[in-house]
N, C-alpha and C positions, 0 to 999 in steps of 0.2 A: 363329495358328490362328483368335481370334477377329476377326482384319480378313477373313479370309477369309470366314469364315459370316455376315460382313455385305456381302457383296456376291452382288449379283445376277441374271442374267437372264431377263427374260420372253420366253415366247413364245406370241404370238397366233393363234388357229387359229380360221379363219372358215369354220364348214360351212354345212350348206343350210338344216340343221332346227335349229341349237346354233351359238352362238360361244362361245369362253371363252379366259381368257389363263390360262399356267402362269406358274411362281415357281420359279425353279432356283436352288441354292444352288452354287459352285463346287467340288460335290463330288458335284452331279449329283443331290441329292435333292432334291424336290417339297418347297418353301418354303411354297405356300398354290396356289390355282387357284378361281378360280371361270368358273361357264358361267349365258348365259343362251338362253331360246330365243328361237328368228324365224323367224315364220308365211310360210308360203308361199300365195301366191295363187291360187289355178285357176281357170279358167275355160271356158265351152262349145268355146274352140274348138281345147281343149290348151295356153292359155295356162299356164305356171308363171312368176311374178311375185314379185320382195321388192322392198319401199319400202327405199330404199339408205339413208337419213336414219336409220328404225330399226335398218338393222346397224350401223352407227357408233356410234348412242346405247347400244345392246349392248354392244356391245364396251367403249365408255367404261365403262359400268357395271363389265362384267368387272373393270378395269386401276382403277379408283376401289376397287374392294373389295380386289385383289387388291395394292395398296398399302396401304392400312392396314392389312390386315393384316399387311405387312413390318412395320408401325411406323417411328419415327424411326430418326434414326443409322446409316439402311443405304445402302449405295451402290448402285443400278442401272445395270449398265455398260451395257444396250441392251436392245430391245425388237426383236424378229422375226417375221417374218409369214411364215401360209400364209394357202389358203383355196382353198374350193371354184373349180374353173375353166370354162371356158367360159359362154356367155352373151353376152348386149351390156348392157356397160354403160358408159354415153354421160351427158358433160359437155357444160355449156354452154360458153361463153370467162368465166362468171365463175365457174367449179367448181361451179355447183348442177347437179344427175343433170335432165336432159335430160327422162328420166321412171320409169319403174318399172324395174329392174334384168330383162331378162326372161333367165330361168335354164337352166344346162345342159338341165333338166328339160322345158324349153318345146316343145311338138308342134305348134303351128300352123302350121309350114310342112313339115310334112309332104310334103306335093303337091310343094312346093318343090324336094323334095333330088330326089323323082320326075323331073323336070324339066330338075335339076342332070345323075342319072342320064344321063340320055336327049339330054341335049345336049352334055357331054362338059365342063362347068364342075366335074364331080364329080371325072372323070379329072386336071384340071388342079389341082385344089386336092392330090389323092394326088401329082402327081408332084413338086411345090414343096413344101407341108409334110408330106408322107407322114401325113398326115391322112384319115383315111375321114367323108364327109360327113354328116350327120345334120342333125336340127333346132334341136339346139341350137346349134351351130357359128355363129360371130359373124358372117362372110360371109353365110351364108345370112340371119340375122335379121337382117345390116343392110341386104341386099336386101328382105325381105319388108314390115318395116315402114317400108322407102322405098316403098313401092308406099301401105301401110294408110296411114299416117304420115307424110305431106311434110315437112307443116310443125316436126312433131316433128324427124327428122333433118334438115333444114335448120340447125336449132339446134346441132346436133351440133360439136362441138372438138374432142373427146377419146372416145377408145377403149379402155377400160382392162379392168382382171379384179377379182374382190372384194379380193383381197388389196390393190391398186395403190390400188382407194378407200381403204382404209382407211387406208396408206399418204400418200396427200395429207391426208387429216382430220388426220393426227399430225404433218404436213410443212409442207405446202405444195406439198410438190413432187409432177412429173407423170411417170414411170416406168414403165416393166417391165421385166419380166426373160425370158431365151430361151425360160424353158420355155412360158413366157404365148404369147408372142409366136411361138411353135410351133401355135398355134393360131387362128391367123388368117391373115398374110402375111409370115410370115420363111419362107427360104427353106432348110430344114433341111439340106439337101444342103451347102450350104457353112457355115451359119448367119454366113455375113456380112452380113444384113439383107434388110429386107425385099425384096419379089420384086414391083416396078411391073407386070413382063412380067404376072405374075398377078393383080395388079389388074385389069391392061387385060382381059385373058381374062374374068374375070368380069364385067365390064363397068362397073367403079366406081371407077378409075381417083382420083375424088376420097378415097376410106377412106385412101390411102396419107395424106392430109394429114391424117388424124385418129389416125395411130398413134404413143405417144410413143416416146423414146429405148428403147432396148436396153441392159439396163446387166447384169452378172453378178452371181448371186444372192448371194454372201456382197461385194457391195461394198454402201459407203454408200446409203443413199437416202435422206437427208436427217436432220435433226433437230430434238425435237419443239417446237412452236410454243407463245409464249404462251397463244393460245386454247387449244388440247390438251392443256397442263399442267394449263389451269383446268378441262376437263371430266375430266380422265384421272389426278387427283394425279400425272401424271407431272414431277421435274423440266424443267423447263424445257432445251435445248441438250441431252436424252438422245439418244445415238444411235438409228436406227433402221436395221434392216438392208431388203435389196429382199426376198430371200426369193424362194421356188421354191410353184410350185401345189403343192396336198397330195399327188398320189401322187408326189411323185418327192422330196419334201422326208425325206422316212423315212430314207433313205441315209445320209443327211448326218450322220444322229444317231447309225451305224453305223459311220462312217466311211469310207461305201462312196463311194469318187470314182475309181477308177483302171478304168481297160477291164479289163471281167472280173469286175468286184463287182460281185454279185446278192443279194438276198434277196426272203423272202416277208413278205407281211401278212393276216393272217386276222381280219375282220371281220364286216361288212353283208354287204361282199362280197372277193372273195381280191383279192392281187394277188402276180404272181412277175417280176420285172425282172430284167435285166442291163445296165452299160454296156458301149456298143460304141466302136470306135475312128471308125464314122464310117455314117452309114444304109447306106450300100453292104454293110454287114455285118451287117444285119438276119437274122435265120432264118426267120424266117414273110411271108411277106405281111398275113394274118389280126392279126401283133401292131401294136402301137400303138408311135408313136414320139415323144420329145420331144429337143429341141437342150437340151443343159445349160447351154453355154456355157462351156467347156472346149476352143476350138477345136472340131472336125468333132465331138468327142463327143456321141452320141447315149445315150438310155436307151430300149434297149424292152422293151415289157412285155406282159403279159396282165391283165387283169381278170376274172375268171371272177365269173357272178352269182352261183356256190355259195360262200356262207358260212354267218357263223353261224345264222341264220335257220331254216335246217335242223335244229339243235342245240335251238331254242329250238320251232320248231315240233314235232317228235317230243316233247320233252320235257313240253308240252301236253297232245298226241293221244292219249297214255300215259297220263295220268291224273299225270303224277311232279311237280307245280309244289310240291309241298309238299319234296319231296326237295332238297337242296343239289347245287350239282354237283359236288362230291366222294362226293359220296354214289349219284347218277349213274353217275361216273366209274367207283365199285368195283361198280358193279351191270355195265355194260360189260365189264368186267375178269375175270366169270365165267364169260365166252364167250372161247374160242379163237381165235385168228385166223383171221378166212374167215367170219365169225360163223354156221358149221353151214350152209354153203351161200347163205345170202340174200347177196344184191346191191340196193344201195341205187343207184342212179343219181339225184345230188342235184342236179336242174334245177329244182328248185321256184320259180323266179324267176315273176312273171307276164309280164317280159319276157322269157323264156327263156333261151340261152346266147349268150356272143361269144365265149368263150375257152378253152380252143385252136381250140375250131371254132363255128362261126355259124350259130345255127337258131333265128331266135324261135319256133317250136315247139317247142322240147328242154320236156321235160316230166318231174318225179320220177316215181319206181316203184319199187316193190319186185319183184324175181324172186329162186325158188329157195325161195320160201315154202310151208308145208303145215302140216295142222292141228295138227305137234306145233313147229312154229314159235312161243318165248317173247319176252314184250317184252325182256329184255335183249339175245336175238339180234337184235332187231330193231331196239335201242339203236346194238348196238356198228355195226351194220352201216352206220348215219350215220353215223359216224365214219371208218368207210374209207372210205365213198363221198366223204366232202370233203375226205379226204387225199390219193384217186384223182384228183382232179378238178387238186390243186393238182401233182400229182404227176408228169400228161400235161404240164400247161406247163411244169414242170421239163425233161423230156425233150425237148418241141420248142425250147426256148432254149437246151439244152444243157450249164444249170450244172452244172459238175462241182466236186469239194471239199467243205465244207462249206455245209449250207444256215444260212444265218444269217435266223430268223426273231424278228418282233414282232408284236403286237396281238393284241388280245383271247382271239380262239378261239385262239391258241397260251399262254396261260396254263395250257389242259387239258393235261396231262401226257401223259396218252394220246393223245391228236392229237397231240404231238411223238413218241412210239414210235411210233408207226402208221407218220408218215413215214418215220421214217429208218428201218425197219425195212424199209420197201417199194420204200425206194427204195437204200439200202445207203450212206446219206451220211451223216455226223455230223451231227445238227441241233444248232445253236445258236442261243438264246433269249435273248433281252433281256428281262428281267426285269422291267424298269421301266415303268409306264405313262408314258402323254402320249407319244408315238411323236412324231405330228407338231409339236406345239409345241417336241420337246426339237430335235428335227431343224431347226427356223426359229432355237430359241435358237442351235444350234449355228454358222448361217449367222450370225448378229447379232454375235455373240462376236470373229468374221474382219472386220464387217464394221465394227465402233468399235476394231477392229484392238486388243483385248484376245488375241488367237491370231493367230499369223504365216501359217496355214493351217487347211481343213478339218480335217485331221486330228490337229493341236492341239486345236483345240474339242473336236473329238470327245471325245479322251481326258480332256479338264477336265473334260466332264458325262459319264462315262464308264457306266457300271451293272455291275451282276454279269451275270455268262452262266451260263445253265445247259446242259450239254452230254448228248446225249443220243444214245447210241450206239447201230447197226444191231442186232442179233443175226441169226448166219448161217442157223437153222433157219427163224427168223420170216418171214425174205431170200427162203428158198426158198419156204415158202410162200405169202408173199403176191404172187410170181411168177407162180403160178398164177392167183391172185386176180382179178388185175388185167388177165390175158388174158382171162379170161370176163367180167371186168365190161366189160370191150372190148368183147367179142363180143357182150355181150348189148347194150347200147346201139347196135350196125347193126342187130342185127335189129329190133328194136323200132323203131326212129329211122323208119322209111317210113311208121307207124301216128299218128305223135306228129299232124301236120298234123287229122286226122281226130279224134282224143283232143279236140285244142286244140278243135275244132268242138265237140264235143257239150259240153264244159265251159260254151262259150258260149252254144250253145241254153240246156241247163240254164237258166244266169242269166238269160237274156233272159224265161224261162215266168215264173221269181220263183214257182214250185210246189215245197212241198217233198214228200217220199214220200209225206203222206196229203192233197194235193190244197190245203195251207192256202198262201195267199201269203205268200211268206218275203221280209223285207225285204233288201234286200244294199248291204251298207257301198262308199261309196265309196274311194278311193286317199287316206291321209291318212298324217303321217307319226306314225314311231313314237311315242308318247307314253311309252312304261313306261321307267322310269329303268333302267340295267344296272347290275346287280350288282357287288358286288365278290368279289375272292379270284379261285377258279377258274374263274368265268363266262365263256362266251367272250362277251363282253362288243360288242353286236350295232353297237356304232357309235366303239366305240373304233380301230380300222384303218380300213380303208378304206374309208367311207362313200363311194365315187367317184364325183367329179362327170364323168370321162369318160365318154364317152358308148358305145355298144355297139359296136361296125366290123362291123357288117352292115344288112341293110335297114333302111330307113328306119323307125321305129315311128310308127304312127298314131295320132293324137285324142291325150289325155292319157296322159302318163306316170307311173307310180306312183313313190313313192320308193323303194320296195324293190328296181329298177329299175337304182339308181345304180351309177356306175361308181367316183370314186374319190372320196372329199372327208375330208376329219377324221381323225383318225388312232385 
């Protein structure tokens, strides 16, 4: 028993705003963890930029701390990576970054994807990776600052994702994996590599020489190097696994690999997957798709901007920051279901919605309110609005069974009855933080071939579930519910476009009610550390770095914004 609790795996989760390595003991409990942060850039023209040299040194720190803390005497059986996706981020042929990493987040080619649009390069990137195009998308920016940037991309080798850097810093070696490489030019339909036809199409024909191998995420990717020992107390010759971008690496920790395993994650922002047996079996147009690397296996998904944000903004607005959220929770708890008529529609994102449907105008609201309208009805009604939301892409992908949920906003108890009460499914809760680190560990485990398979690992870092069952009266009711919160979101939805407008006059006067100029914060990222316990904890799931599957967003993007990154 004690050779066992001295051995270990880590797993490394590189987001946008936080890196941090976890410390899993082979019984699946949190050894030690630390995280540090990494500044993001902006700039006038929608630039979002990280110096790649500082998320290595990060991360080293992380794995330097989070080794001494193991102390001596313990065995590390591998190291696993996720991290935030999309972006360009470009090597020279001597491994130094090219130049500033520029981020899913980045809006400067905005005009760009317009373009793309309009010339049918958008259509062809949808039909090869079933990819919807935007600004962050690595084609486009390795277009755009082939235009700004010659001489910069002339420099160019290598084409990688944050997790692959970090991955060579610990290596040497140059890699990705399907899901990455779902986001540039593999060719998802078969995912036997990449797709030249679509280079040519875009008209870059050379990118094809800048993309490395293709390798499956729980295989080797290398092990770690003298120099990386010396910045990371890592031994020397530890395994490292390739690892899966962050929203799709969650599964993994689930055990979810087979067609037909889905779950949710409630964070920054939601996300509801299922794997399919191949894209052809997608259900939405509207979702997102990634190649696993499983043969034809695909994973698609939704990202809804409604998370916890919502939780953590009402919870303000109210006056309640002094309250715990268990204390919240039973204030909630003395409202009925329906909370006495009001409907919360939770679009509060400043980039509005993509998931299940697409309107960067979706905008929160309250209906059904009146002057005998209390804040706890107005509490609980957050709560079903981001249950509802996660609830529709349930519906449109179709899972049936049970819903197997993680991350943060599903720590609330009552956001796990809500659901399964609404929806008529068992919910089940993984108990355990670190979602995405456990999920890299899990692939790392397979991939120093300590587990003969996913679903080994899985069960070696296993957790408690907690299950949480329908009731048939609540069933019925929130049947109701959930038709009017329907209904009320068409009717209103032809107004939002208009709303959106006077929001921005508003900002642009910088007047507030009695005529004084009011200063107005720029898009920066969260600062306030999340709570523990019942917190739905606003960057613990899916801080995602994908990007929106609708129109292209202009100028700068906020981080609150994000599609999927951290877990």
């Amino acid at each position: 028993m004690e050779e066992k609790q001295n051995r270990y795996v880590i797993g490394v989760d590189g987001g946008t705003t936080a890196v941090k390595a976890v410390a899993f003991d082979m019984t699946g409990g949190v050894a030690a963890v630390h995280s540090e942060r990494v500044p993001v850039e902006y700039g006038e023209r929608g630039q979002a930029e990280q110096d790649m040299e500082s998320i290595w040194q990060a991360v080293a720190a992380c794995l330097r701390q989070v080794v001494a803390e193991l102390g001596d005497g313990v065995e590390i059986l591998a190291v696993g990576l996720t991290g935030q996706g999309d972006g360009l981020w470009l090597l020279e042929g001597d491994g130094h970054p090219v130049r500033k990493a520029a981020i899913w987040l980045d809006g400067r080619a905005a005009e760009r994807v317009e373009e793309w649009n309009r010339s049918g390069k958008a259509e062809a990137v949808l039909n090869t990776t079933q990819t919807t195009t935007f600004p962050g998308l690595a084609p486009v920016l390795l277009e755009e600052l082939r235009e700004a940037e010659p001489d910069a991309i002339a420099r160019a080798a290598t084409l990688l994702y944050c997790k692959d850097w970090l991955r060579y810093r610990l290596t040497g070696e140059l890699s990705t994996d399907f899901t990455e490489a779902s986001r540039n030019f593999l060719d998802v339909r078969t995912a036997a590599g990449y797709s030249a036809e679509l280079a040519r199409a875009l008209g870059m024909e050379e990118a094809i020489g800048l993309l490395p191998p293709v390798r499956r995420a729980d295989a080797l990717g290398g092990r770690v190097s003298a120099d990386a020992a010396a910045e990371t107390g890592l031994p020397v010759g530890t395994p490292v696994g390739m690892g899966m971008i962050d929203v799709a690496v969650t599964g993994n920790g689930l055990g979810a690999i087979n067609n037909g395993d889905g779950w949710l994650i409630l964070g920054t922002t939601g996300f509801v997957g299922v794997l399919r047996a191949d894209a052809t079996a997608r259900s939405s147009e509207n979702s997102m798709v990634l190649a696993t690397g499983r043969g034809t296996q695909v994973l698609e998904f939704f990202a809804p901007m409604t998370g916890t944000p919502n939780l953590e903004w009402i919870r303000s607005t109210l006056g309640l920051e002094e309250l715990t959220w268990g204390e919240i929770e039973s204030m909630a708890r003395t409202v009925a279901p329906g909370s006495q008529g009001v409907i919360y529609l939770p679009y509060a994102s400043p980039g509005g919605e993509r998931a299940p449907f697409q309107d960067t105008a979706a905008s929160a609201s309250w209906m059904g309110m009146s002057i005998t309208t209390n804040p706890a009805e107005i509490l609980r009604s957050v709560y079903e609005g981001v249950a509802f939301s996660l609830l529709e892409c349930v519906d449109v992908l179709q899972l049936t069974g049970e819903l197997v949920v993680s991350g943060g906003g599903f720590r609330s108890d009552l956001m796990c009855e809500i659901l399964a009460d609404a929806s008529g499914q068992s919910v089940l809760r993984q108990d355990a933080p670190e979602a995405g680190a456990r999920g890299a560990a899990v692939l790392a485990l397979v991939s120093a071939g300590v587990a003969v398979d996913v679903k080994a690992a899985a069960e070696m870092l296993a957790t408690s579930l907690s299950r949480f069952e329908p009731d048939s009266t609540r069933r019925q009711r929130y049947r109701a519910v959930h038709e009017v919160y329907l209904r009320a979101r068409e009717a209103i939805r032809p107004v939002w476009p208009q709303m959106r407008a006077l929001r921005a006059d508003g900002t642009a006067s910088g007047d507030d009610a009695t005529g004084n100029t009011r200063a107005t914060a720029g898009a920066t990222e969260a600062e306030t550390a999340p709570e523990t316990g019942a917190s739905p904890d606003a960057t613990s799931a899916t801080e995602t770095s994908l990007p929106a599957a609708d129109a292209a967003p202009t100028g700068r993007q906020s981080p609150s914004d994000k599609g999927m990154e951290g877990q």
